[in-house]
C-alpha positions in Angstrom: 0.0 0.0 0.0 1.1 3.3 -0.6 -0.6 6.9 0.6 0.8 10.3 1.3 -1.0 12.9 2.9 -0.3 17.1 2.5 -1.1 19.6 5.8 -0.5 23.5 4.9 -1.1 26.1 7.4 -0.8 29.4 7.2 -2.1 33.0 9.3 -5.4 34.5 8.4 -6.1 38.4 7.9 -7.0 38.0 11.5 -3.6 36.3 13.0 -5.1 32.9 13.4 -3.5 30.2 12.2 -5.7 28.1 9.7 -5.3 25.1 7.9 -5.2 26.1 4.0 -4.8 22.5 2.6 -5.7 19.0 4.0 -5.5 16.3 1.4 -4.9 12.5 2.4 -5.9 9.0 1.7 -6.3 6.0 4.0 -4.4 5.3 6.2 -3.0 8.6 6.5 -6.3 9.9 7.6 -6.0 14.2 8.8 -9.1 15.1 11.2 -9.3 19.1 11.8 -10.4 20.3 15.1 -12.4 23.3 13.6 -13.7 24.0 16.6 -10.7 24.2 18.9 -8.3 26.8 19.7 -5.0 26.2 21.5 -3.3 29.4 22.7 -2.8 32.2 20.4 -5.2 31.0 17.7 -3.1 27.4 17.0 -4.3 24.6 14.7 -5.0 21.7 16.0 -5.0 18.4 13.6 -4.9 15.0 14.5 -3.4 12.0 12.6 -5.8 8.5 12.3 -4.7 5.5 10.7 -7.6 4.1 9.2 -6.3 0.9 8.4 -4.1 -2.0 9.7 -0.6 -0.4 8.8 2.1 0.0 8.2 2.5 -3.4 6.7 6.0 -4.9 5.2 6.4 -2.9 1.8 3.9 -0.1 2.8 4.7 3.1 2.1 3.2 5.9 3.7 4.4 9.9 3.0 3.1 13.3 5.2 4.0 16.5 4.0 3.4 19.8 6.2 3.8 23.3 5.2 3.9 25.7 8.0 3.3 29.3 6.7 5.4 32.8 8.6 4.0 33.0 12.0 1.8 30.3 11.8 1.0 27.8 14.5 0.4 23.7 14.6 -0.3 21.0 17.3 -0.2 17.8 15.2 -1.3 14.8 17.5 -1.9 10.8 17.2 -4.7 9.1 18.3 -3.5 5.6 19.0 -0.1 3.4 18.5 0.9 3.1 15.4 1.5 -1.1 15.1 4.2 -1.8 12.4 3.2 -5.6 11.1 4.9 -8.1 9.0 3.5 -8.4 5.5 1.9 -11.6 3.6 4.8 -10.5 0.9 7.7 -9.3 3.2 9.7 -6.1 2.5 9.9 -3.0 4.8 7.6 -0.9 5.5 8.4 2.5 6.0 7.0 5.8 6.8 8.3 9.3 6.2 7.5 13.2 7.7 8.6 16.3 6.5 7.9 19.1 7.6 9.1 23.2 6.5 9.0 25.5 9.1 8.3 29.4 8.0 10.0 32.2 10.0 7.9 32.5 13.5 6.1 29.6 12.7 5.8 26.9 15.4 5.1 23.0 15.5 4.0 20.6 18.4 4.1 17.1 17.2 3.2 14.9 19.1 1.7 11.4 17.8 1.3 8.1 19.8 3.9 5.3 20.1 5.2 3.3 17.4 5.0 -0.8 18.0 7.4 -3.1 16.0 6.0 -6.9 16.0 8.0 -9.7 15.8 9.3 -10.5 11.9 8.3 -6.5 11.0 10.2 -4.8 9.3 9.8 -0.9 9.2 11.7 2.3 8.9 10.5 5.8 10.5 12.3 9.0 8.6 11.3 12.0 10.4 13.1 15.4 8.1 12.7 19.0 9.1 13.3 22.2 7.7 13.2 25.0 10.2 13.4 29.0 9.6 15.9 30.9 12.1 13.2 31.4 14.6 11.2 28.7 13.9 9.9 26.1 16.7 10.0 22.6 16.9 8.5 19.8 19.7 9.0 16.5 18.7 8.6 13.2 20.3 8.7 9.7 19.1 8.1 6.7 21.4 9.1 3.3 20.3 8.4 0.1 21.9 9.8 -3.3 20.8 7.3 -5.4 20.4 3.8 -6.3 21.8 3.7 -8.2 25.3 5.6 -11.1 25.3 6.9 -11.1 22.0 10.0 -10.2 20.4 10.7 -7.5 18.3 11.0 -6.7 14.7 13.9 -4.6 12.8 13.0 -0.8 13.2 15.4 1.7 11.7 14.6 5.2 12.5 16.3 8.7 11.2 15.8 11.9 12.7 17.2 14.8 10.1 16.7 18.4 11.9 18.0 21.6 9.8 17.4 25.5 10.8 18.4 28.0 8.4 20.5 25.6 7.0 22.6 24.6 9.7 22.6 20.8 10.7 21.0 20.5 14.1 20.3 16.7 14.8 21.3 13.7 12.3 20.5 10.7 13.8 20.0 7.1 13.1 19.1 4.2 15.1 18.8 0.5 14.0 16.9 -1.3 17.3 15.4 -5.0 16.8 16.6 -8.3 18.1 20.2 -8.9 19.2 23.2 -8.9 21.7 23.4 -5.2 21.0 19.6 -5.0 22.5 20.7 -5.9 26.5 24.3 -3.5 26.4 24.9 -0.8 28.2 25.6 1.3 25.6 22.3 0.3 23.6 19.5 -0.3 25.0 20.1 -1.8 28.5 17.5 -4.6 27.8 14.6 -1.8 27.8 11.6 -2.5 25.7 10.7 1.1 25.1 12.7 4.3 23.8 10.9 7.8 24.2 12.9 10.7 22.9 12.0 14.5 22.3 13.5 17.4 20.3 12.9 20.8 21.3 14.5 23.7 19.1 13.3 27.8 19.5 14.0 29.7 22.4 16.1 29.2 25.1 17.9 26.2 25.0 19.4 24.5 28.4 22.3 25.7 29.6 24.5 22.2 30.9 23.1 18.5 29.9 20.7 17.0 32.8 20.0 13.3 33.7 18.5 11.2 36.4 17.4 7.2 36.4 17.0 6.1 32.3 16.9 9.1 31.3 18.5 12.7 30.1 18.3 15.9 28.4 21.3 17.1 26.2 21.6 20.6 24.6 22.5 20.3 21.2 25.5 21.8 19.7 24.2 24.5 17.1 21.0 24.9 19.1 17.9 23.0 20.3 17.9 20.1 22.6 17.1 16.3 22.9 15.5 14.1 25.6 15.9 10.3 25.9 14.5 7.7 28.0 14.3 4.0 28.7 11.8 2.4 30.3 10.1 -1.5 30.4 6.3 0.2 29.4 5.2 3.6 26.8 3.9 5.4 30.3 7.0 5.1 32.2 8.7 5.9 29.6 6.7 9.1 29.0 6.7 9.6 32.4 10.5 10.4 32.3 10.5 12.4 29.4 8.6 14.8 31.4 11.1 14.2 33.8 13.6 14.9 31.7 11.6 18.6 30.2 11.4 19.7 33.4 15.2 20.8 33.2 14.5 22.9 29.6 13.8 26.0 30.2 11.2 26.3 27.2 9.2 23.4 28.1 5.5 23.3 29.8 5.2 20.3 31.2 3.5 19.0 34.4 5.8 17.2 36.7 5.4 13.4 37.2 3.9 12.4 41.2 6.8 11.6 42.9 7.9 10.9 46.3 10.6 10.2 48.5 10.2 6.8 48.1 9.9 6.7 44.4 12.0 9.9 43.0 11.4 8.6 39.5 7.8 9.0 40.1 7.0 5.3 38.4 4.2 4.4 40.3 2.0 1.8 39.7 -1.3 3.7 39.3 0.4 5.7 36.1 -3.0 6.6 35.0 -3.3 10.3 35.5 0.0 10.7 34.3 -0.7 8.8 30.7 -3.5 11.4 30.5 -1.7 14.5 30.9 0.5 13.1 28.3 -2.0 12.1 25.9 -4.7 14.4 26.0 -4.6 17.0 22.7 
């Protein structure tokens, strides 16, 4: 299968960012929120896949335009589950995004599941304006409960007026390298977020499985390990309590559990997930 989808927005006469283009076709499914408003007149779209994919050989393509000034909170609303096909082949999946001057992005989508014998590579590529804004995160999780993973490749390609940010690559699936210390540490799930605009952190910050590093020409990335998608979320927020630009609510914690991974995770997976 193979579908792309195209998001444009751009500022109205009246400042508010609207969404001038929305074309897609299943399973890259675009839902506007015409209704909503976050902040200072933001759009708010949400990505559905409305069918089983990606499957081995699928190729899937999302294109977003971000006008000068304009402002978008791009959001998932459930895991994306990467599946072996009938045929084999990788699947793969690809994002890129162009960033006007003042314009702003939140993307946010739900995790990303590899199954055992899937095959799939995630290329995330964006092109930022000097004061554009960028939040990104991407949660992945090997494999479903009590099953091994597939081969997931991921690349992360981050430029702001034309200056290399973040080029990264990871190749996670079954292996020795899967239980080192200087991969995964036997962890099932890998959260990161990319934050570039503003004011970046001064000095790199970590705690328990996970961190937050400033990046050399500007922005910043948080990482974190954990054994399930809300701990591991749960630290990322951890993590973006140490940036300076980031609004995030704190994770419960106490003296008995600094990390704040408690059992009854609920609220926190809410605050995480909701639009």
């Amino acid at each position: 299968m193979k579908a792309s989808a195209v998001l444009r927005v751009e500022l109205d006469a009246h400042g508010r960012s609207v969404v001038r283009e929305l074309r897609c076709a299943a399973p890259l499914t675009l839902v506007h929120r015409r209704a909503a408003v976050a902040g200072a007149g933001g759009a708010i779209v949400h990505l559905v896949s409305s069918a089983a994919t990606p499957l081995g050989g699928d190729e899937l393509r999302l294109r977003v335009h971000i006008g000068p000034g304009a402002r978008l909170l791009l959001r998932g609303t459930a895991a994306t589950v990467a599946l072996p096909g009938q045929r084999g082949g990788t699947g793969r999946t690809t994002v890129r995004m162009e960033i006007g001057p003042g314009g702003s992005v939140d993307y946010r989508p739900e995790a990303t599941v590899v199954t055992a014998r899937a095959e799939h590579r995630s290329e995330f590529h964006a092109d930022l304006a000097a004061d554009a804004r960028l939040r990104c995160r991407e949660v992945l999780v090997l494999g479903r409960h009590g099953e091994p993973p597939g081969t997931l490749r991921t690349t992360t390609d981050l430029v702001r007026d034309g200056v290399p940010l973040l080029r990264q690559h990871l190749d996670l699936g079954p292996g020795r390298l899967a239980a080192g210390a200087s991969h995964l540490a036997g962890a099932r799930v890998l959260g990161t977020e990319t934050l570039v605009g503003g004011t970046d952190p001064a000095a790199p910050s970590s705690g328990p499985w996970w961190s937050l590093v400033p990046l050399a020409a500007g922005g910043a990335l948080a990482t974190a390990l954990a054994a399930d998608v809300v701990t591991a979320q749960r630290r990322l927020s951890r993590a973006l309590q140490h940036h300076p630009e980031a609004a995030v609510q704190p994770p419960e914690a106490s003296d008995d559990n600094p990390d704040g991974d408690t059992a009854g995770s609920a609220p926190g997976r809410n605050r995480t997930n909701r639009p």
